[in-house]
C-alpha positions as CSV (number, residue, x, y, z in Angstrom):
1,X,-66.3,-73.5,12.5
2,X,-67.3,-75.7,9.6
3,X,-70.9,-75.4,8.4
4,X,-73.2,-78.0,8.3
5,X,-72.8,-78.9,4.9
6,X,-69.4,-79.6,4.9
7,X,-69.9,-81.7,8.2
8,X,-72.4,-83.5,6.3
9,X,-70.1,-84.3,3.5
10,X,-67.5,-85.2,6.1
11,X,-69.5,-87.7,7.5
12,X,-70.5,-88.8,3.9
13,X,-66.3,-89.8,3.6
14,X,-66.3,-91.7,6.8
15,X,-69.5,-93.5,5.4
16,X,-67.7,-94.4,2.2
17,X,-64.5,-96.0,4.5
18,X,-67.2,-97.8,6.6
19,X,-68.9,-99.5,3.0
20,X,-66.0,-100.0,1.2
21,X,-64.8,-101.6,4.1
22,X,-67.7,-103.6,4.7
23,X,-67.7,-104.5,0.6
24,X,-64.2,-106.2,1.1
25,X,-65.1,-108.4,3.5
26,X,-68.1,-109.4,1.8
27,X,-67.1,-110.1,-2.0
28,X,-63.4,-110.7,-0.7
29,X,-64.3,-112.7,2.4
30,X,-60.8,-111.0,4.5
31,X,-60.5,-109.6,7.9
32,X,-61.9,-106.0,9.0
33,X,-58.1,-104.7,9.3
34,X,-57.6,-106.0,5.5
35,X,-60.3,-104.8,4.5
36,X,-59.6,-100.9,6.1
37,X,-56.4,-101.2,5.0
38,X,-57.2,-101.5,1.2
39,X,-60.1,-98.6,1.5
40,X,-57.6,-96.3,3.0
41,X,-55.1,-97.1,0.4
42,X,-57.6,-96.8,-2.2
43,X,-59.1,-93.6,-1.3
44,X,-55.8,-92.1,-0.2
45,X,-54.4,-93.0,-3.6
46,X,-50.7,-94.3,-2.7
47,X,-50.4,-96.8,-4.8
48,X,-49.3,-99.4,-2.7
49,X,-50.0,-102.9,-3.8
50,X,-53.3,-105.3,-3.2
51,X,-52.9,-106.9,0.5
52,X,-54.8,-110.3,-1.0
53,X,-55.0,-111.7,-4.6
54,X,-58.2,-109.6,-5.5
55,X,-61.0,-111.1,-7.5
56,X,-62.7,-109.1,-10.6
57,X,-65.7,-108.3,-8.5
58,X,-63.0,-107.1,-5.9
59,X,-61.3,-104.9,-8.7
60,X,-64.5,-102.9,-9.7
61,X,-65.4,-102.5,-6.1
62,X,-61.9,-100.5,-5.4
63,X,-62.6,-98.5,-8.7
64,X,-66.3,-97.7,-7.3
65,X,-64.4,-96.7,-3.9
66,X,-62.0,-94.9,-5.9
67,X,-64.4,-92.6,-8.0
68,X,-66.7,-92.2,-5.2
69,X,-64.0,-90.7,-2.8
70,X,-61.4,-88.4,-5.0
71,X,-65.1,-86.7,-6.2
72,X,-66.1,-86.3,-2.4
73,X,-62.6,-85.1,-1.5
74,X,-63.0,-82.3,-4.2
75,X,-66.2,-81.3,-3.3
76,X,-65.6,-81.0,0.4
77,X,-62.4,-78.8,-0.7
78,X,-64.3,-76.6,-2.9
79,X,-66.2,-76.2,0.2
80,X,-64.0,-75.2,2.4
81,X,-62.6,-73.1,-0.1
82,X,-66.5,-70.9,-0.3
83,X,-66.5,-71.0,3.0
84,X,-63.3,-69.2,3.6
85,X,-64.4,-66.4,0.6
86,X,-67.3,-66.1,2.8
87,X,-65.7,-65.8,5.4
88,X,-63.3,-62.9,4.3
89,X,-66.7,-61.3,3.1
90,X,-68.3,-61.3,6.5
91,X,-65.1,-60.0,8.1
92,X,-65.3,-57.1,5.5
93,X,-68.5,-56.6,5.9
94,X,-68.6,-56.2,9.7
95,X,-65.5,-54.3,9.7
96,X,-67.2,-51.9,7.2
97,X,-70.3,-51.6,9.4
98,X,-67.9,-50.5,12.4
99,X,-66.2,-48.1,10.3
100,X,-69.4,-46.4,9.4
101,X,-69.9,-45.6,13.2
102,X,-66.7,-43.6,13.3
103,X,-67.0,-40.1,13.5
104,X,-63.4,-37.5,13.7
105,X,-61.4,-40.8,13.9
106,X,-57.9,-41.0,12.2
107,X,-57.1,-43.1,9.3
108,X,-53.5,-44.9,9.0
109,X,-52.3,-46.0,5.7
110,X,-49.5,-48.6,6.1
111,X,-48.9,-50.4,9.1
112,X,-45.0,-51.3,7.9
113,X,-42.2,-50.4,11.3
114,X,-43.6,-46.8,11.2
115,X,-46.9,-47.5,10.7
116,X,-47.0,-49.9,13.8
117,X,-45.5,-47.1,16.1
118,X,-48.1,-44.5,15.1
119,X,-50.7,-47.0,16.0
120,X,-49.2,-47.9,19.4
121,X,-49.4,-44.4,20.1
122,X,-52.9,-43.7,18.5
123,X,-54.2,-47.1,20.8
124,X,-52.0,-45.3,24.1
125,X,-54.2,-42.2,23.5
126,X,-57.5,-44.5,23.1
127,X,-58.1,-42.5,19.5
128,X,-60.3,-44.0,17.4
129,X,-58.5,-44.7,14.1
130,X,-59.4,-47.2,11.1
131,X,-55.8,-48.9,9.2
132,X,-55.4,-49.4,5.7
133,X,-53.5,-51.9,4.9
134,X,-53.2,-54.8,1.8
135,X,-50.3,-57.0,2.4
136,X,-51.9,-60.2,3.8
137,X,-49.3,-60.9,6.5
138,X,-50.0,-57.5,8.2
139,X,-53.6,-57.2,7.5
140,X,-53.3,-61.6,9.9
141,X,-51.7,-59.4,12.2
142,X,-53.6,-56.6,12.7
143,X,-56.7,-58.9,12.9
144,X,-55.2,-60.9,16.0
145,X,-54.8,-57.2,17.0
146,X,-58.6,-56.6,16.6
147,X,-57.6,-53.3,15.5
148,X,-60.2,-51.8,13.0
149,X,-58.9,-52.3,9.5
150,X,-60.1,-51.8,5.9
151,X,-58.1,-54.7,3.7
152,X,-56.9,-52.9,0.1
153,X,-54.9,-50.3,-1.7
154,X,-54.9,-47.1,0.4
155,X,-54.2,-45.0,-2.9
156,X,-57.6,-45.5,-4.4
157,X,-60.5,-43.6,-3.6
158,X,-63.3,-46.5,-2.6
159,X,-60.8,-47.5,0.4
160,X,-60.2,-44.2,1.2
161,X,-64.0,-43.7,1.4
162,X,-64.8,-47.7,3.1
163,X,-62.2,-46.3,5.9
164,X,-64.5,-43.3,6.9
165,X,-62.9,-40.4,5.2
166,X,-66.0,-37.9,5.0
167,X,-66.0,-38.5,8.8
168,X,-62.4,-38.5,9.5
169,X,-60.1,-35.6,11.0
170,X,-57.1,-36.7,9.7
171,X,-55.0,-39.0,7.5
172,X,-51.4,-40.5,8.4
173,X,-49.9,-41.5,5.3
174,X,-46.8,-43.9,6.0
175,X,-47.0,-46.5,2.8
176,X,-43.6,-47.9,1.4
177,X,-42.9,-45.4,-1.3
178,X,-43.0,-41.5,-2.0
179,X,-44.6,-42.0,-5.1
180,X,-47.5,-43.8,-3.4
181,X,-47.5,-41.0,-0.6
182,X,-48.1,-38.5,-2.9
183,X,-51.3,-40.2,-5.2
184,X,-52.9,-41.1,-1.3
185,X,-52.3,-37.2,-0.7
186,X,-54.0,-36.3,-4.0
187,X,-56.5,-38.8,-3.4
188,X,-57.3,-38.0,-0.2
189,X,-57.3,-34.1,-0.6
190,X,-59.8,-34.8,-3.8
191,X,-62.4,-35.9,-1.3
192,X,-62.4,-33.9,1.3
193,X,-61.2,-30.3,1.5
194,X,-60.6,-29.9,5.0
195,X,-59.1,-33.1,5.9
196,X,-55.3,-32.8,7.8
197,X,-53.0,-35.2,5.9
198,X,-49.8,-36.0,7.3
199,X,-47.4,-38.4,5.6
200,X,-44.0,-38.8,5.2
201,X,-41.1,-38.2,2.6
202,X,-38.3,-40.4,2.3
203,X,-36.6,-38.2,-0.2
204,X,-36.2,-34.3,0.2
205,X,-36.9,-33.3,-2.6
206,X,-40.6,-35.1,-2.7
207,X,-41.6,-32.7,0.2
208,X,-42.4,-29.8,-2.1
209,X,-44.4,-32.4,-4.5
210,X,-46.4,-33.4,-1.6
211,X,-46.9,-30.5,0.2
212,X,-48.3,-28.9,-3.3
213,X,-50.8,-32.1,-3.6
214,X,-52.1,-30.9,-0.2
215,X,-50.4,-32.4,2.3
216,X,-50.4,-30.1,5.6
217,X,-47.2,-31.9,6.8
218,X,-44.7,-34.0,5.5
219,X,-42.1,-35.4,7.6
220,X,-38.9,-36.9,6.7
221,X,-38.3,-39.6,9.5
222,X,-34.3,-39.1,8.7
223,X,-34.0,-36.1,9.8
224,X,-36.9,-36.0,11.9
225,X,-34.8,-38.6,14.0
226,X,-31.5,-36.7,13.4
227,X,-33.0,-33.5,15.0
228,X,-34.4,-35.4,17.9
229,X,-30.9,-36.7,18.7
230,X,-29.2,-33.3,18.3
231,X,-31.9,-31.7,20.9
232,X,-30.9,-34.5,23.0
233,X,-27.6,-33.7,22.9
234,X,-27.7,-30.3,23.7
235,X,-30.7,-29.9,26.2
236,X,-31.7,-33.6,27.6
237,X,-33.8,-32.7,30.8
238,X,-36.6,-30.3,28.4
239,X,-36.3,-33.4,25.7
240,X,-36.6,-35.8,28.5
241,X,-39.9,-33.6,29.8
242,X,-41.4,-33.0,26.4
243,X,-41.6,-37.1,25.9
244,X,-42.5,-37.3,30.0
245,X,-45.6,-35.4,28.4
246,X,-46.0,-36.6,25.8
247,X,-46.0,-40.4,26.3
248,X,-48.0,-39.7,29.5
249,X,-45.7,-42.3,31.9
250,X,-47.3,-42.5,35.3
251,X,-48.0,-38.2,35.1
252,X,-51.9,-37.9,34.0
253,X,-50.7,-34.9,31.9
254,X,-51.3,-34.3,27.7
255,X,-50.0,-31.8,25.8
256,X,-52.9,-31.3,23.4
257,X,-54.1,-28.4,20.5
258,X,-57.3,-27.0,21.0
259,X,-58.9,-25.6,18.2
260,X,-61.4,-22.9,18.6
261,X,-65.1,-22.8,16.7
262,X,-67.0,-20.1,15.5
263,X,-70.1,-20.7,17.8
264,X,-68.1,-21.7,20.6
265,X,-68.3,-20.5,24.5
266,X,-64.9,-19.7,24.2
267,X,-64.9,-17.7,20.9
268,X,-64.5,-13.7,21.9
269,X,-63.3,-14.9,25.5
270,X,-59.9,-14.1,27.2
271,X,-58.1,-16.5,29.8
272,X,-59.0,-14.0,32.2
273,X,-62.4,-14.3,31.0
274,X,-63.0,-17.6,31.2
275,X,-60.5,-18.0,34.5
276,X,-58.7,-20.8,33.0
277,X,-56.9,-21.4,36.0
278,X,-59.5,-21.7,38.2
279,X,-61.5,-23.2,36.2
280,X,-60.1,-25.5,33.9
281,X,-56.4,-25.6,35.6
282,X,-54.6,-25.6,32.3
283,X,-52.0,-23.7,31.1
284,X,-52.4,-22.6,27.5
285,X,-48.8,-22.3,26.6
286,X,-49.2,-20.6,22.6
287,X,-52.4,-19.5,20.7
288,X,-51.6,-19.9,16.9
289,X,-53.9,-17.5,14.8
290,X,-55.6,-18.4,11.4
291,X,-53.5,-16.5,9.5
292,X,-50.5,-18.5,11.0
293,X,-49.3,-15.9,13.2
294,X,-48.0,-17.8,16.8
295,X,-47.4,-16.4,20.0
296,X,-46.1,-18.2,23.0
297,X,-47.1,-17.7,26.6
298,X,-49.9,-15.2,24.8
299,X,-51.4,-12.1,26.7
300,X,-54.4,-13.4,29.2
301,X,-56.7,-10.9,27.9
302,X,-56.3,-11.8,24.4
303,X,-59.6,-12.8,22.8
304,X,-59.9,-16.1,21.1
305,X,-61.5,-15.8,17.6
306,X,-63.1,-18.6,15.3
307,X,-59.9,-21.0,14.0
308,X,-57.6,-20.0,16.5
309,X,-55.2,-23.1,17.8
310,X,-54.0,-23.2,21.8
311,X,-51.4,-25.4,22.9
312,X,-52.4,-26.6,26.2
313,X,-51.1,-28.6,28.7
314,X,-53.2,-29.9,31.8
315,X,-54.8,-33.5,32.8
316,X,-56.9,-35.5,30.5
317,X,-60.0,-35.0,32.2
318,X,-59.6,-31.0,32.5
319,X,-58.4,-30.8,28.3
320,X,-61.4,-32.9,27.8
321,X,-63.8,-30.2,29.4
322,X,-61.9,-27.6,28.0
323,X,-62.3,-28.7,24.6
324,X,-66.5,-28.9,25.1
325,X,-66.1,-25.5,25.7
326,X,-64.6,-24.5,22.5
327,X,-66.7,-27.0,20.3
328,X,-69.4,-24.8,18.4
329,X,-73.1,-25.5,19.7
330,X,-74.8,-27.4,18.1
């Protein structure tokens, strides 16, 4: 939508073609379509020759026209050119504004093939995530998309904190090099302590590097992918179950990890306890304890403590209820 000032100057250049036209046929004494003819040539600077044997008066008249339009022409360019900075301002600045209402969302550096999965499945799960992204063909994608993003260079630290990252939960690193990987971990780990990076490793040995930046996972997609197929090799249906789950289908099932806080209704409570079948009807299929220790299908009177992970697997609506319980109150 142009503004008004460039509509203004808009109609400024049709009233030049309307005098300059009108000034032909008055010092030149030719027709209306004559007349038009030689302003649009004039204006549009082709260089075509004069349609009538033109007088002096007639000559200064085309250089008046002349003048007159190439210096509207630029001003209505540089114009439209403002316009469009203002316009990339106002679309960072509401973006920015929508960001700041995030709370525990995700943020997604890189939206290359990978990138663009993760965010189909973070949009399938209706997660609330923010994507960092500075190549301008992506970032006219992702705004078609109306998918929140935050336009820059996910390795410096006033992106990282425009995306939300005091508020965050956790960070998906997927941009085009390790070496860029690994300064986002640093960066990101340099501003907040308890934030769960993930990001990915295309070469082995940069796992170690990145893991000792702080990165709580690294994943290299090669053999990521390479294990996947070998597991569907050898044991199809519980691969075939595992992504039933996981990717939800037409089943209103999740596969989720709770985490217990200190506070909590459920911290110092056994599944017997709280009757989590009765209750909840989930099935909490391994508790993983802070120090790292994990047990699967765990004892039903073993008592949760503060920073204790469960793997459970029920509907939606049940996990969601579950989790209230073992959010600290506030």
């Amino acid at each position: 939508m142009l503004d008004t000032r460039i509509q203004h100057l808009i109609l400024s250049m049709l009233g030049i073609i309307l005098l300059g036209t009108a000034g032909y046929v008055v010092i030149e004494d030719v027709g209306w379509f004559d007349a038009f003819y030689m302003t649009s040539i004039t204006l549009a600077t082709v260089g075509f020759e004069e349609v009538w044997n033109m007088s002096d008066l007639g000559h200064l008249w085309t250089i008046i026209i002349m003048f007159s339009g190439i210096g509207l022409f630029f001003i209505i360019a540089g114009h439209i050119a403002a316009q469009a900075v203002d316009l990339k301002r106002y679309r960072r600045f509401r973006m920015a504004k929508r960001v700041k209402r995030l709370e525990e969302h995700y943020i997604l550096c890189g939206y290359g093939r990978m990138g663009q999965a993760i965010a189909k499945e973070l949009l399938a799960a209706n997660k609330s995530f923010v994507v960092i992204e500075k190549d301008t063909s992506k970032v006219e994608d992702l705004l078609h998309q109306d998918v929140l993003l935050i336009e820059g260079d996910a390795t410096q630290d006033e992106i990282l904190i425009e995306a939300g990252i005091q508020n965050a939960t956790t960070l998906i690193g997927v941009l085009k090099d390790d070496q860029d990987n690994l300064f986002l971990t640093l960066s990101a780990r340099s501003l907040k302590s308890d934030l769960l990076i993930l990001t990915r490793a295309t070469v082995p040995s940069s796992i170690p590097k990145m893991q000792r930046a702080g990165a709580d996972k690294v994943i290299n997609p090669y053999e990521a992918a390479g294990t996947k197929l070998a597991r569907q090799a050898m044991a199809p249906g519980v691969v075939d179950f595992i992504e039933l789950i996981m990717n939800r289908g037409n089943l209103d099932l999740a596969l989720e990890t709770v985490v217990i806080e200190a506070g909590s209704g459920a911290e110092g409570q056994s599944m017997v306890d709280l009757e989590i079948r009765k209750n909840y009807n989930i099935i909490i299929t391994a508790v993983e304890e802070r120090t790292g220790e994990a047990s699967f299908n765990p004892d039903p009177n073993y008592k949760f403590k503060a920073s204790d992970k469960l793997i459970a697997l029920g509907t939606v609506d049940n996990l969601v209820v579950f989790e209230k319980l073992c959010k600290a109150f506030i």
